[in-house]
N, CA, C and O atoms as CSV, one atom per row, in Angstrom:
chain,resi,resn,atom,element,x,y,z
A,1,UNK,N,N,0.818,-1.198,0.000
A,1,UNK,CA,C,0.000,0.000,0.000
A,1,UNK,C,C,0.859,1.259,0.000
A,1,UNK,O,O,0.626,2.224,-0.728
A,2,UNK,N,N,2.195,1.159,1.147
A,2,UNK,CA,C,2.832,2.210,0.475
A,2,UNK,C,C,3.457,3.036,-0.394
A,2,UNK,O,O,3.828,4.206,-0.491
A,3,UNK,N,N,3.434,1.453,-1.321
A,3,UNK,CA,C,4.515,2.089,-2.789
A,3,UNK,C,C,2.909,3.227,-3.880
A,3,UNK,O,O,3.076,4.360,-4.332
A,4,UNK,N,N,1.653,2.444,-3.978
A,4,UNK,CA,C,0.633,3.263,-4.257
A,4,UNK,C,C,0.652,4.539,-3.594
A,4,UNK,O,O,0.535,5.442,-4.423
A,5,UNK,N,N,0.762,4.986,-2.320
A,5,UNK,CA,C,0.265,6.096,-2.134
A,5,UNK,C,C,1.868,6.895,-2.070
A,5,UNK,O,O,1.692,8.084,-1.803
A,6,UNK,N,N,2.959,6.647,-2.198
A,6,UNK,CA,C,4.465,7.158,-2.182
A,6,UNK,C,C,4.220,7.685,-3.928
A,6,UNK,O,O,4.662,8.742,-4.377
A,7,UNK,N,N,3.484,6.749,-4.655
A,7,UNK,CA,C,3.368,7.316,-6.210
A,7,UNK,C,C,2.592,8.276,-6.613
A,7,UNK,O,O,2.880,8.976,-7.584
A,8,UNK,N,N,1.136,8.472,-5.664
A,8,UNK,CA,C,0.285,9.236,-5.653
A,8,UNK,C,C,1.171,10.404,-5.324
A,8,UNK,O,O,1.235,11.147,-6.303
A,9,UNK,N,N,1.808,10.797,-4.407
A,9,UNK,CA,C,2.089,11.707,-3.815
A,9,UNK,C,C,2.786,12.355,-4.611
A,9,UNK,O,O,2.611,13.568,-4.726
A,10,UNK,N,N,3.782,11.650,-5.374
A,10,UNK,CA,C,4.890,11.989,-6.203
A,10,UNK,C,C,4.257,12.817,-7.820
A,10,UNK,O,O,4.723,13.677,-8.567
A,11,UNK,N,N,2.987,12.000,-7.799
A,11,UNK,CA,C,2.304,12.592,-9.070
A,11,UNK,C,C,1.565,14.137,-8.619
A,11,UNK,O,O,1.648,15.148,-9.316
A,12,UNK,N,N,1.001,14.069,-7.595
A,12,UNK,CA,C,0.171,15.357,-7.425
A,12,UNK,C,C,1.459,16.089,-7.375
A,12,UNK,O,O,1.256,17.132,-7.997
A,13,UNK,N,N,2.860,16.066,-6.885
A,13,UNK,CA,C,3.745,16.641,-6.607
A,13,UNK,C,C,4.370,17.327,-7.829
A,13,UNK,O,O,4.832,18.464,-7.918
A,14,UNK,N,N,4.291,16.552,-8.561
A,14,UNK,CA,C,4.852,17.311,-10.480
A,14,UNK,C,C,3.623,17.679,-10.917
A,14,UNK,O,O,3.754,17.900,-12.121
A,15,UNK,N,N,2.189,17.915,-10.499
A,15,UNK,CA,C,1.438,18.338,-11.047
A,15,UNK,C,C,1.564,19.739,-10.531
A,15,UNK,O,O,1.416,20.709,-11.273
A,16,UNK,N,N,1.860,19.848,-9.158
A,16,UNK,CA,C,1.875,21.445,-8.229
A,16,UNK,C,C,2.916,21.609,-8.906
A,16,UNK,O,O,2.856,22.789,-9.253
A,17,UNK,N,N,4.338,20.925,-9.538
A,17,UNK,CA,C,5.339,22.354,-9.446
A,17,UNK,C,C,5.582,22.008,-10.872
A,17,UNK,O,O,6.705,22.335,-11.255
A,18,UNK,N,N,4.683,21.326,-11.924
A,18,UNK,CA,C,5.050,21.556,-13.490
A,18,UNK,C,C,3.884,22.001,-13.852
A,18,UNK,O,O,2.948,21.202,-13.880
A,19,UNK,N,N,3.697,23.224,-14.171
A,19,UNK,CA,C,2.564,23.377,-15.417
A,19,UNK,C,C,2.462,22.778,-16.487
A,19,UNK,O,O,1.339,22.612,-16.963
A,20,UNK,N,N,3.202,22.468,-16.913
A,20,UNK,CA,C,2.910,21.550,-18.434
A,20,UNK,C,C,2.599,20.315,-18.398
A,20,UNK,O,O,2.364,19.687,-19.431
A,21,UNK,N,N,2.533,19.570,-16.731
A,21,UNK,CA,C,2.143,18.236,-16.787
A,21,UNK,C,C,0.639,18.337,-17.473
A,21,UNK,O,O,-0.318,19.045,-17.160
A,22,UNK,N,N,0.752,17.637,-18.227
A,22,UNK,CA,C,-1.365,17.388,-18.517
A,22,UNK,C,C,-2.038,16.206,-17.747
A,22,UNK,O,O,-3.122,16.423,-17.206
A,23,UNK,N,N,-1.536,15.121,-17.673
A,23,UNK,CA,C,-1.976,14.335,-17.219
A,23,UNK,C,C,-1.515,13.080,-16.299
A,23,UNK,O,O,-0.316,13.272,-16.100
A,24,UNK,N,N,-1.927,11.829,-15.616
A,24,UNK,CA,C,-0.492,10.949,-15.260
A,24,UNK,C,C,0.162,9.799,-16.342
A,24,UNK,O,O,1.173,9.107,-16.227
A,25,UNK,N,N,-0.521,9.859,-17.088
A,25,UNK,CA,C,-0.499,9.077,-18.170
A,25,UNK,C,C,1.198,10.010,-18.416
A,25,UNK,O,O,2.060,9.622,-17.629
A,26,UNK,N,N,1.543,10.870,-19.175
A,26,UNK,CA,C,2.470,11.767,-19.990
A,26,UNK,C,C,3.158,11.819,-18.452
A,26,UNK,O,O,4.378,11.825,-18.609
A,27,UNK,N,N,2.852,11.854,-17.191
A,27,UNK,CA,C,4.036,11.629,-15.857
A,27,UNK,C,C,4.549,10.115,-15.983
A,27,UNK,O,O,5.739,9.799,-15.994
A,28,UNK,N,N,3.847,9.539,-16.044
A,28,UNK,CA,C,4.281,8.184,-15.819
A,28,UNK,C,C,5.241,7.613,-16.527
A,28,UNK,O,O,6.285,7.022,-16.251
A,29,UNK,N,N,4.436,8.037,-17.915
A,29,UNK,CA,C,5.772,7.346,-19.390
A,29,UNK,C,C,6.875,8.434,-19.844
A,29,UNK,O,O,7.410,8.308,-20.946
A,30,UNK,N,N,7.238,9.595,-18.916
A,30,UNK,CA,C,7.653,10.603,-19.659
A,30,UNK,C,C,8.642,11.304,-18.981
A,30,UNK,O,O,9.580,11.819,-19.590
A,31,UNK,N,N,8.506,11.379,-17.647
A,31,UNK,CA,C,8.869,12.221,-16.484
A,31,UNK,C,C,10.257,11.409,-16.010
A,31,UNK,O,O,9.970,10.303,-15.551
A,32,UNK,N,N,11.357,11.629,-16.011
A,32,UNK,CA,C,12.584,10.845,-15.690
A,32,UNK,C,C,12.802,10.346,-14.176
A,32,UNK,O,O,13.044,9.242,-13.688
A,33,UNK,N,N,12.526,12.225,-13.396
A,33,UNK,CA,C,12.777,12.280,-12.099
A,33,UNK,C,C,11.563,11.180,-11.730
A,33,UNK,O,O,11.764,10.626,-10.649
A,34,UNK,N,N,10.512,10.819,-12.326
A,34,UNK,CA,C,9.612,9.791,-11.667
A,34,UNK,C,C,10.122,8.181,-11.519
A,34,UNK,O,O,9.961,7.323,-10.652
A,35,UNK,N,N,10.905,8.230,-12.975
A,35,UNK,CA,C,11.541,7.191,-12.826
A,35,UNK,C,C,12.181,6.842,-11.956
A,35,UNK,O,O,12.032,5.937,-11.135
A,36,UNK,N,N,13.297,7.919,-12.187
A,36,UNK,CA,C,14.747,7.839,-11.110
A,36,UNK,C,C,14.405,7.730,-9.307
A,36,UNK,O,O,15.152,7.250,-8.454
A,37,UNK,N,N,12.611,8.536,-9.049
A,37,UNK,CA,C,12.629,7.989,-7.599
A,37,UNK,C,C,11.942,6.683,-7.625
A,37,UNK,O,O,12.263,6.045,-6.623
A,38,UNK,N,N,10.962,5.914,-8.528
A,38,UNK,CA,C,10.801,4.940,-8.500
A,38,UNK,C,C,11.811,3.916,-8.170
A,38,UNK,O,O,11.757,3.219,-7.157
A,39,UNK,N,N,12.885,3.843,-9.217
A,39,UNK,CA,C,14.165,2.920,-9.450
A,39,UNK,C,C,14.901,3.363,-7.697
A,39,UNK,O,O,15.197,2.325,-7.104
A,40,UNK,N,N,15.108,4.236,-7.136
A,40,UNK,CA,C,15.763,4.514,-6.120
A,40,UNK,C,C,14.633,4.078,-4.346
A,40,UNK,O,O,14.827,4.046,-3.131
A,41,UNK,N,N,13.480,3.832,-5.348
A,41,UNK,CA,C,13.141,3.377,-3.857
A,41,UNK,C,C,12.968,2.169,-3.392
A,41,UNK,O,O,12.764,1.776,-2.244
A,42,UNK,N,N,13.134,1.232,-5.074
A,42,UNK,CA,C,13.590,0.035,-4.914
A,42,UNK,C,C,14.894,-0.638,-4.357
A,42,UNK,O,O,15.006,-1.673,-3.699
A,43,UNK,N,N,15.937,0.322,-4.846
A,43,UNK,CA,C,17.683,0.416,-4.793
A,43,UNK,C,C,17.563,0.643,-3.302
A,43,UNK,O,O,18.383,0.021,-2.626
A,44,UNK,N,N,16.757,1.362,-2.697
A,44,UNK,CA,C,16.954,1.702,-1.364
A,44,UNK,C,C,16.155,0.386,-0.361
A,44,UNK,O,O,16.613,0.016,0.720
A,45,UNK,N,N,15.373,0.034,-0.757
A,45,UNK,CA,C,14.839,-1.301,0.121
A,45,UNK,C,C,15.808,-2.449,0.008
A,45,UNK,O,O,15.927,-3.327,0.862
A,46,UNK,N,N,16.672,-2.351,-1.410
A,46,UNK,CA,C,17.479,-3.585,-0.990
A,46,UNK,C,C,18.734,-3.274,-0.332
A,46,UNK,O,O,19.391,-4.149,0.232
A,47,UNK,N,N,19.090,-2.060,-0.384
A,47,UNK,CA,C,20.222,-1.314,0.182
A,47,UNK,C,C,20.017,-1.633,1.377
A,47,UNK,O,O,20.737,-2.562,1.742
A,48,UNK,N,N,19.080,-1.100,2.409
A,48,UNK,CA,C,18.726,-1.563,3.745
A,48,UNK,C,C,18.521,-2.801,4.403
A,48,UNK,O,O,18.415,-2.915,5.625
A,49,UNK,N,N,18.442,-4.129,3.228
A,49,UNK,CA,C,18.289,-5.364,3.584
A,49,UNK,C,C,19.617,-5.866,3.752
A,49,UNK,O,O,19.678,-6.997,4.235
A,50,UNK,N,N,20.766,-5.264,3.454
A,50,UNK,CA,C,22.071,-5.650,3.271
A,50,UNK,C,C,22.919,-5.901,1.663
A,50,UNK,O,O,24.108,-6.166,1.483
A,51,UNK,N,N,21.718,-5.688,0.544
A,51,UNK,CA,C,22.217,-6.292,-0.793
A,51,UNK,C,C,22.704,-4.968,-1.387
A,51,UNK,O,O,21.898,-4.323,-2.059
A,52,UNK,N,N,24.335,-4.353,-1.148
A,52,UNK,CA,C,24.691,-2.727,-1.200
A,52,UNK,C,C,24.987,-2.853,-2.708
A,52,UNK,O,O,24.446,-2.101,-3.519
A,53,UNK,N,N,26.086,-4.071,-3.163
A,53,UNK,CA,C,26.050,-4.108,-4.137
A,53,UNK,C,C,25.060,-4.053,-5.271
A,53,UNK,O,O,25.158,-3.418,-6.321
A,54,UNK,N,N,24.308,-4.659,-4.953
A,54,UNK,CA,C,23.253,-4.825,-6.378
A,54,UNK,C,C,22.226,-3.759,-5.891
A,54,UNK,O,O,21.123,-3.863,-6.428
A,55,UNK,N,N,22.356,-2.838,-5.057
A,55,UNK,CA,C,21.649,-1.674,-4.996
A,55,UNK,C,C,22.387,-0.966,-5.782
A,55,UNK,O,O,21.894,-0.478,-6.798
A,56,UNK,N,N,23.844,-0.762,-5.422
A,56,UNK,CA,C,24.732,0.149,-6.443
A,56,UNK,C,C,24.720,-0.173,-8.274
A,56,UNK,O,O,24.955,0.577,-9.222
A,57,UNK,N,N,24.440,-1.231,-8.222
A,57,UNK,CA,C,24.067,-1.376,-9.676
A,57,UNK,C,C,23.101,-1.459,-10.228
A,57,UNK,O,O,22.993,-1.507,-11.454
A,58,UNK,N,N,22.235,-1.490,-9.445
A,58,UNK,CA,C,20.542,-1.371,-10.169
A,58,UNK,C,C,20.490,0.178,-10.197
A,58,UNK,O,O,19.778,0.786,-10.995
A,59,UNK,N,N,21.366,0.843,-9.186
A,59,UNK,CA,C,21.212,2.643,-9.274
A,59,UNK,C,C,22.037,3.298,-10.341
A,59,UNK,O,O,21.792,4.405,-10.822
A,60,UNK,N,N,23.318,2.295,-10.759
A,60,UNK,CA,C,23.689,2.518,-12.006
A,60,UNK,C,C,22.977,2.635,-13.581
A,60,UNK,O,O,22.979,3.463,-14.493
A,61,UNK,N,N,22.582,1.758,-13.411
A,61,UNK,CA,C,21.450,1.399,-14.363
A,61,UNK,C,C,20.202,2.553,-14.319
A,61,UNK,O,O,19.777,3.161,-15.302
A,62,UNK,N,N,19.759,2.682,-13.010
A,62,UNK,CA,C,18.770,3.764,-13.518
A,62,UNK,C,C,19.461,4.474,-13.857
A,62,UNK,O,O,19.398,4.334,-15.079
A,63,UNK,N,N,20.392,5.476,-13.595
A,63,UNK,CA,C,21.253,6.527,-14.042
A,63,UNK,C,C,21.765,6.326,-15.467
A,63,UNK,O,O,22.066,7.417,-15.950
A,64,UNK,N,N,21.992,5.182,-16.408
A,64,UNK,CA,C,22.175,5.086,-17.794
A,64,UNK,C,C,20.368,5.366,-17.959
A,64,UNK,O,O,20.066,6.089,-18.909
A,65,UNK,N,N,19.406,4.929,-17.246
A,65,UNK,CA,C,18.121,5.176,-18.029
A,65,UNK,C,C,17.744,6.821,-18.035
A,65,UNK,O,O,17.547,7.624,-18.947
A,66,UNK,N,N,17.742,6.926,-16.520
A,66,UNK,CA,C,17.213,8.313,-16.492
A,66,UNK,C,C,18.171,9.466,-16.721
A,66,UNK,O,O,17.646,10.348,-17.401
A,67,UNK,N,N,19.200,9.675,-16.421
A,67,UNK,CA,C,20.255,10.412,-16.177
A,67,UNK,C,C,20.453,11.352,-14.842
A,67,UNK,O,O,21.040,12.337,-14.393
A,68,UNK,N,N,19.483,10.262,-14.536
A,68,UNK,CA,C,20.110,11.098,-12.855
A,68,UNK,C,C,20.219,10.027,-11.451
A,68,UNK,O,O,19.472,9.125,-11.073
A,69,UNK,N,N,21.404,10.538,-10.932
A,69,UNK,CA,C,22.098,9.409,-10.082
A,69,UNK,C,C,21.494,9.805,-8.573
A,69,UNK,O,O,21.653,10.962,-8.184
A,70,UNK,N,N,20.890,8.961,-7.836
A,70,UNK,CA,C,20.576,9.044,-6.234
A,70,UNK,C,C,21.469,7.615,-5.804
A,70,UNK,O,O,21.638,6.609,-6.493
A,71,UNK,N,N,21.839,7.828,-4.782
A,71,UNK,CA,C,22.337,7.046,-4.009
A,71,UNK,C,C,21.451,6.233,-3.706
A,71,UNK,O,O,20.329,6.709,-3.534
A,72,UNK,N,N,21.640,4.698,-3.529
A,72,UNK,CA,C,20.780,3.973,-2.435
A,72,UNK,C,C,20.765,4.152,-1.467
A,72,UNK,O,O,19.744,4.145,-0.779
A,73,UNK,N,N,21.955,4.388,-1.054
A,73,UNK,CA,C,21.511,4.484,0.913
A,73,UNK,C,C,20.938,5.863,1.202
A,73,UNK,O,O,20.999,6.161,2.395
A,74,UNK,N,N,20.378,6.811,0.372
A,74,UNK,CA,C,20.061,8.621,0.354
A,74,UNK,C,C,18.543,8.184,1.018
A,74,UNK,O,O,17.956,7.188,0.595
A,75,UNK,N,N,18.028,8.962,2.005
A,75,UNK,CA,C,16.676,8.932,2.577
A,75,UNK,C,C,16.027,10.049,1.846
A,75,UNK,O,O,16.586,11.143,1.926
A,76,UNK,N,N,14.802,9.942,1.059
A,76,UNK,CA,C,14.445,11.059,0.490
A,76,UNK,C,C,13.099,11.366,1.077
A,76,UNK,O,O,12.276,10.456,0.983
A,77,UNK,N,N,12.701,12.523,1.690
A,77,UNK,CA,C,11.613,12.473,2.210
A,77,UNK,C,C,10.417,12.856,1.010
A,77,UNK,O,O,10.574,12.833,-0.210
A,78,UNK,N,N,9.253,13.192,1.736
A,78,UNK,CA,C,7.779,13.088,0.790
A,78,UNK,C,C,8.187,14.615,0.431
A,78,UNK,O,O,8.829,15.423,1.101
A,79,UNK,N,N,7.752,14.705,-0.517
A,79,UNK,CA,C,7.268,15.619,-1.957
A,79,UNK,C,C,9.045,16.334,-2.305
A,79,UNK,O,O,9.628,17.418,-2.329
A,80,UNK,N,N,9.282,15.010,-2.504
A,80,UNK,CA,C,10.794,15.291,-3.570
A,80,UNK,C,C,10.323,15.492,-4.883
A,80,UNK,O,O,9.466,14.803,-5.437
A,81,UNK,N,N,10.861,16.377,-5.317
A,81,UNK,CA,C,10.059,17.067,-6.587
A,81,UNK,C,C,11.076,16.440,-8.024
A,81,UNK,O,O,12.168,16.948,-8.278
A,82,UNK,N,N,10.633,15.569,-8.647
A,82,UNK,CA,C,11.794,14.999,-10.100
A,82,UNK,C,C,12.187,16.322,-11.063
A,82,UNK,O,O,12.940,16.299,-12.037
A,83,UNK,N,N,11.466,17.480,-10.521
A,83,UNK,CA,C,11.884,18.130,-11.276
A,83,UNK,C,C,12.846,18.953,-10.609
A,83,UNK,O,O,13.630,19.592,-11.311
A,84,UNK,N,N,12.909,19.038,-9.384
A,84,UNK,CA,C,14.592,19.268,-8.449
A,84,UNK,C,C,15.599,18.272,-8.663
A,84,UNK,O,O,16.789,18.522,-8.471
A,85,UNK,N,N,15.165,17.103,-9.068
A,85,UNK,CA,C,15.939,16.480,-9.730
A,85,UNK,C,C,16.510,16.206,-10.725
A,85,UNK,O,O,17.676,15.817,-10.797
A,86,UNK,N,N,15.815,16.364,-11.542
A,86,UNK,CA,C,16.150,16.882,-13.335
A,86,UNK,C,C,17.222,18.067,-13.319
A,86,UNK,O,O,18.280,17.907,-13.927
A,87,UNK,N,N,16.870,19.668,-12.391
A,87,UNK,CA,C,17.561,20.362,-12.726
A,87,UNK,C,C,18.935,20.034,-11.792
A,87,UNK,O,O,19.997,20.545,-12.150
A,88,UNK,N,N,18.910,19.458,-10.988
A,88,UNK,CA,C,20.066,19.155,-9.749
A,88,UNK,C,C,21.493,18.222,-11.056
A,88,UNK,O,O,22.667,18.523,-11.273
A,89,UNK,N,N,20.574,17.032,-11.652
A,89,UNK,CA,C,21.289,15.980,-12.287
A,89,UNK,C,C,22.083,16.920,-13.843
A,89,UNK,O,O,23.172,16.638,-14.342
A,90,UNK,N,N,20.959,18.231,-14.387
A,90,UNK,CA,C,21.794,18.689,-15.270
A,90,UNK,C,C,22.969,19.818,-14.680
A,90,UNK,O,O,24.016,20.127,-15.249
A,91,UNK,N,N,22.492,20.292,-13.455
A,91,UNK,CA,C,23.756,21.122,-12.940
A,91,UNK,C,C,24.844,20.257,-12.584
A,91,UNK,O,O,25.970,20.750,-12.528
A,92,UNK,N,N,24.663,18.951,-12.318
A,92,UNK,CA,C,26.066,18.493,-12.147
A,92,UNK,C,C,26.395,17.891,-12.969
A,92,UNK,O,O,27.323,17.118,-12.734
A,93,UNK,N,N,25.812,17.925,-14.358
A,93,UNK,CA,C,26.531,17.512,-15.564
A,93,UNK,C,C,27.798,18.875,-16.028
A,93,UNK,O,O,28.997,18.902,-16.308
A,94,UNK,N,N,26.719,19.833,-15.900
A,94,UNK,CA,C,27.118,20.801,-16.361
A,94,UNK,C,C,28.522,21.151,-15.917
A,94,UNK,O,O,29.466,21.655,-16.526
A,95,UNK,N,N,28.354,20.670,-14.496
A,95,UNK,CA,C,29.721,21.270,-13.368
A,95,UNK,C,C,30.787,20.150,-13.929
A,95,UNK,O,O,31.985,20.433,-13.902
A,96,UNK,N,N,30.376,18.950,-14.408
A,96,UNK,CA,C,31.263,18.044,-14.711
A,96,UNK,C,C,31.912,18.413,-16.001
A,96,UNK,O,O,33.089,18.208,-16.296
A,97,UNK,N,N,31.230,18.838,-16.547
A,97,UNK,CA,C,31.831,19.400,-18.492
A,97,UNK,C,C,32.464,20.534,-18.309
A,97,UNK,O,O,33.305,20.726,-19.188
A,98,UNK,N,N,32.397,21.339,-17.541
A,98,UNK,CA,C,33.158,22.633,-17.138
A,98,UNK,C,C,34.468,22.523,-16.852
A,98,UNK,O,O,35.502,22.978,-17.343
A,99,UNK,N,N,34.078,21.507,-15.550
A,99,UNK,CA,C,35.529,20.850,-14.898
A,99,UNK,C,C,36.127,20.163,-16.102
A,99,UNK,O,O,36.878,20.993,-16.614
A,100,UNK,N,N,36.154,18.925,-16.870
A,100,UNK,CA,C,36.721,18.581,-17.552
A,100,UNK,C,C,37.266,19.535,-18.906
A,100,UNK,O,O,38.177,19.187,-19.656
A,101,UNK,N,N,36.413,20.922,-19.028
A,101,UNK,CA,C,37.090,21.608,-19.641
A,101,UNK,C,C,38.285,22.136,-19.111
A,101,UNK,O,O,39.329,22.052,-19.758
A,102,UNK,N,N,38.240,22.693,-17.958
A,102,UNK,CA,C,39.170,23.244,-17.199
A,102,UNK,C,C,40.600,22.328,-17.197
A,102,UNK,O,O,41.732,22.795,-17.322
A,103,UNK,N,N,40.270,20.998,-17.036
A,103,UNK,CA,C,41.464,20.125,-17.035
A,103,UNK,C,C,42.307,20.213,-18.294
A,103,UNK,O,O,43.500,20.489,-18.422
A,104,UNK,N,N,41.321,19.889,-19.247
A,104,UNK,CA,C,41.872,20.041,-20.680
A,104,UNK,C,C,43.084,21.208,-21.115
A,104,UNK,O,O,44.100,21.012,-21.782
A,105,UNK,N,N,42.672,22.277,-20.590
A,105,UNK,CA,C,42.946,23.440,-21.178
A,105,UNK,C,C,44.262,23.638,-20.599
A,105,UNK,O,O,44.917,24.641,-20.882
């Protein structure tokens, strides 16, 4: 019952802070940060059972899907917004391409 109402929450949650959501249909199949806390709250139940490894790689994996990396062992409380996450995951791309420019040069 909690993973239903942890999803509910998460949907009304990109509905308050995206205007352009239309519906949950276009959240569900569309929305990354929904993914990425889905995939991470799985990564995090097995993280806590003791299985760190294959939490760290199932969180890998979301991160090739979604492009944004949460830790398993990270506690995220209610109304984490995917779209603080979206912009969080491109600022530290960004900080990463900067930096590697900087090295380059």
């Amino acid at each position: 019952m909690a993973f239903w109402q942890h999803l509910r929450e998460d949907i009304i949650c990109v509905f308050d802070r995206d205007p352009a959501a239309r519906n949950v249909f276009e959240i569900l199949t569309s929305y990354p940060g929904i993914h990425a806390v889905l995939f991470h709250r799985f990564n995090h139940a097995l993280w806590n059972v003791g299985l760190k490894w294959l939490a760290r790689f199932l969180s890998a994996l979301a991160r090739l899907l979604t492009g944004i990396e949460i830790h398993p062992g990270a506690k995220i409380g209610r109304g984490f917004s995917s779209i603080t996450a979206w912009v969080w995951s491109s600022v530290k791309r960004r900080k990463l391409a900067m930096t590697a420019r900087s090295i380059r040069a």
